[in-house]
C-alpha positions in Angstrom: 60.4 102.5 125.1 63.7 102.6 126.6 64.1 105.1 129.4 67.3 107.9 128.7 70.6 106.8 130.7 70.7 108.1 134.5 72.7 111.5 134.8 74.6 112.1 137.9 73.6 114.8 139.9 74.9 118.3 138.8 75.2 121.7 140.1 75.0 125.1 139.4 76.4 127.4 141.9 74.5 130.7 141.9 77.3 132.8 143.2 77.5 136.7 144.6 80.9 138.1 143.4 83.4 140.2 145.7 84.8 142.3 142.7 88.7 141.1 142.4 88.7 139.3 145.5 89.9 136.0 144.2 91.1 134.6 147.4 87.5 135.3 148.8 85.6 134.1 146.1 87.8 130.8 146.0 87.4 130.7 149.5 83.3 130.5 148.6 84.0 128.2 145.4 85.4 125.6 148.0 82.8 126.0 151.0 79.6 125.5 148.1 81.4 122.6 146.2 82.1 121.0 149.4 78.0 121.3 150.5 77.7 120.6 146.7 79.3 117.6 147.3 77.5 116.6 150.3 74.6 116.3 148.5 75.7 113.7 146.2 76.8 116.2 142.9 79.5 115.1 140.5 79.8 118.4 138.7 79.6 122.0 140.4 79.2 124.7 137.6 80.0 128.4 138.4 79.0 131.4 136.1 81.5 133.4 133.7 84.6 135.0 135.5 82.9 133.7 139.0 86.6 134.0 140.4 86.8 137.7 139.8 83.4 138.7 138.6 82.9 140.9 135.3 85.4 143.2 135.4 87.1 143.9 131.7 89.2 146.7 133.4 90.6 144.3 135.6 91.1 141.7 133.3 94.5 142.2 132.9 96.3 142.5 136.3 93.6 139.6 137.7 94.4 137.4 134.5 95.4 134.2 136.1 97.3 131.2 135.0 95.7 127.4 135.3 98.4 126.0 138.3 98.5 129.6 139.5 98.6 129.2 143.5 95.7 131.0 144.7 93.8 127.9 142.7 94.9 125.4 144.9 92.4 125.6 147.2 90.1 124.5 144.2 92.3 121.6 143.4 92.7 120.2 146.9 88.6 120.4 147.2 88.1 118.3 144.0 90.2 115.6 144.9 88.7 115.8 149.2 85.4 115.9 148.1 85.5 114.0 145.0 83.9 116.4 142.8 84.8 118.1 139.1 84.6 122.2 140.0 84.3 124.3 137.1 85.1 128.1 138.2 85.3 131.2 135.6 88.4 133.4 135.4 90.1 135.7 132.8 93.2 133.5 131.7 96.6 134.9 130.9 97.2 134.9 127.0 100.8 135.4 126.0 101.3 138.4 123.7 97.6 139.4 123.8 94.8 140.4 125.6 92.9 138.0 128.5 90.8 135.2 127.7 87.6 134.3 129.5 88.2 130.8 130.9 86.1 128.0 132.3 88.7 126.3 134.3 87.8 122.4 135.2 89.5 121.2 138.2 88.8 117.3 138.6 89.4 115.1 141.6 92.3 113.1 139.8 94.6 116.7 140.2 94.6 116.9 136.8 93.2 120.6 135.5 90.6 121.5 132.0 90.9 124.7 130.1 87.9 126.0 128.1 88.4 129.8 126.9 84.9 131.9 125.3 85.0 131.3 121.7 82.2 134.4 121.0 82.5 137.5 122.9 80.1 140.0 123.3 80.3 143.1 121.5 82.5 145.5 123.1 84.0 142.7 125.1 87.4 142.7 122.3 89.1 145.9 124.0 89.5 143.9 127.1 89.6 140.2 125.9 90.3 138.0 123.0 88.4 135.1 121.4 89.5 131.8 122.8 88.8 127.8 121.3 86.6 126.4 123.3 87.7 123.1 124.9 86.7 119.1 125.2 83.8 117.9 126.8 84.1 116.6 130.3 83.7 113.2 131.4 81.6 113.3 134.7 80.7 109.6 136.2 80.8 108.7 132.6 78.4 111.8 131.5 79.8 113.7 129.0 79.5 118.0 129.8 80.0 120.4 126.9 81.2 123.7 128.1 79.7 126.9 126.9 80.8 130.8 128.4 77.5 133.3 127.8 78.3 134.8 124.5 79.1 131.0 122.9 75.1 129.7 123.9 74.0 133.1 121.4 75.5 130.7 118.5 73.7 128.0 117.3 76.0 126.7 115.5 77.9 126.3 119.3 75.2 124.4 120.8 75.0 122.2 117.5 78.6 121.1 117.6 78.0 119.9 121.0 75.0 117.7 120.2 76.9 116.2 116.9 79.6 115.6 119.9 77.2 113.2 121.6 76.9 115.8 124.9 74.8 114.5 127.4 74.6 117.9 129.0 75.6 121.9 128.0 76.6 123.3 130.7 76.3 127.3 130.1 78.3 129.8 132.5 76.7 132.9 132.1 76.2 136.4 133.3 72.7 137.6 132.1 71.1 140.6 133.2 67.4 141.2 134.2 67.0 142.9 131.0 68.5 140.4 129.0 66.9 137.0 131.4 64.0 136.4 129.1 65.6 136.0 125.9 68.8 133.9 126.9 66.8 131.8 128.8 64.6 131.3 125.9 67.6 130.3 123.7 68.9 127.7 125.8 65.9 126.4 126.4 65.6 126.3 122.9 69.5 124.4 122.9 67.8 121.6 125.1 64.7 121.1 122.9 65.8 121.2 119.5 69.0 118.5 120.2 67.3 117.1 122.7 70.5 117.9 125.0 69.5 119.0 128.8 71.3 122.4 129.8 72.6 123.7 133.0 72.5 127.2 133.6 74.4 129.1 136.1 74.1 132.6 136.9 75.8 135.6 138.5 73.4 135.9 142.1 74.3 139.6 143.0 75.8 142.5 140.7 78.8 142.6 138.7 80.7 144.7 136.3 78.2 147.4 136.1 75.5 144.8 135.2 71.9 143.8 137.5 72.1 140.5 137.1 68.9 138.0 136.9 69.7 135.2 139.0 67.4 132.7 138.4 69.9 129.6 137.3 67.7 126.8 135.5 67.6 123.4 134.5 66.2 121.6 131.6 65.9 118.5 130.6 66.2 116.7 127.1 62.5 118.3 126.2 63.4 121.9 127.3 61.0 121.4 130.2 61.7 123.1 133.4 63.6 120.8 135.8 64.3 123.4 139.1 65.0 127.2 138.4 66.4 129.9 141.5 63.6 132.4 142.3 65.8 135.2 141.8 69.0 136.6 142.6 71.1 136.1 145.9 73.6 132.9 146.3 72.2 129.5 146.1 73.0 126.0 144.8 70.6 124.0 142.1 71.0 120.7 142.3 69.8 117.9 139.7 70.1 114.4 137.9 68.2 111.9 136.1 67.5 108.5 137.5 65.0 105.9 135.9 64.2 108.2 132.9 62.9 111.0 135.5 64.4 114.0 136.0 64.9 115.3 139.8 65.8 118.9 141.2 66.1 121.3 144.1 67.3 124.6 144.9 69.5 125.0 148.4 69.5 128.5 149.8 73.2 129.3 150.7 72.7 132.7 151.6 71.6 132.5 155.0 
């Protein structure tokens, strides 16, 4: 049998959100990809609006722009530390409402745009529906984006599989109350396409919400590769080598 292709060590960044502090929380965005970095990952992977946290009131006057200044902090650390940072932020739409944005910054300079293509109900008075986005190219792995609401489709997860991803890469905020179901759909995601996912989660609370922590890994089985304990800020790494799937869990907090 031939073993699956290596994977190149990902991460997702379990991150505790000032609430509209963008310079702080790119400030934190740089310090964990760099760490991120140090430990050998190609891909650090923050949850939904990580930039900001989850704050629909805010959406508008926060809305940022892709080569918006206060980002270049995130540029320069992709290129220094020769890693792809994906970071969440509501995204200035022209003539509507906010989009919620994964935005890709990649050592090369150049910059990714995905926008959430399902919102959650209630979501709509604050933000519009976006179109998703290409998969990334990491050391040759492809990553197919997802943003929380987009995972809750299975038709979303299926597109990405009939793309040829390697690995969905979901950035979410899930609550404590909602933890056990999500989780069980993208668990779900990695079994049935045989597609590993990367989960990260909000670490602390935003927008109202108590949010779960507990970012996870799994691999092309929907086995558990490495999963945070719980809330608070801290970095999961993992990768596949061999056939065999490695993983770890750094506590940043301290």
């Amino acid at each position: 049998m031939t073993a699956l292709p290596d994977l190149p060590t990902l991460a997702a960044a379990q991150t505790v959100v000032i609430k509209g502090d963008i310079a702080a929380n790119v400030a934190r965005h740089v310090a964990l990809a760099a760490l991120a970095a140090g430990k050998g990952a190609k891909l650090i992977l923050f949850p939904e609006l990580s930039l900001t946290g989850y704050e629909p009131e805010l959406a508008g006057e926060l809305a940022l722009r892709p080569d918006d200044a206060c980002l270049a902090p995130l540029r320069e650390a992709a290129a220094a530390h020769n890693i792809v940072i994906n970071a969440g932020a509501p995204l200035v739409n022209d003539g509507g409402l906010p989009l919620i944005a994964a935005l890709t910054f990649r050592p090369d300079g150049t910059t990714a745009v995905y926008t959430k293509q399902y919102l959650h109900d209630g979501e709509e008075s604050a933000f519009a529906a976006g179109q998703g986005g290409t998969m990334l190219d990491v050391a040759g792995a492809a990553i197919a984006l997802a943003v929380c609401a987009d995972f809750g489709q299975p038709a979303h997860a299926l597109a990405a599989a009939h793309a040829g991803a390697h690995v969905y890469a979901a950035s979410v905020l899930v609550s404590v109350n909602g933890y056990d179901n999500d989780a069980a759909l993208l668990q779900g995601h990695a079994a049935a396409h045989a597609m590993p996912v990367l989960m990260a989660n909000h670490g602390g609370p935003s927008g109202g919400w108590h949010c779960a922590g507990r970012s996870t890994v799994w691999d092309e089985k929907g086995r558990l590769v490495v999963a945070a304990p719980g809330a608070g800020e801290c970095l999961l790494l993992a990768g596949r080598s061999g056939g065999a799937w490695s993983g770890r869990v750094i506590d940043t907090a301290g």
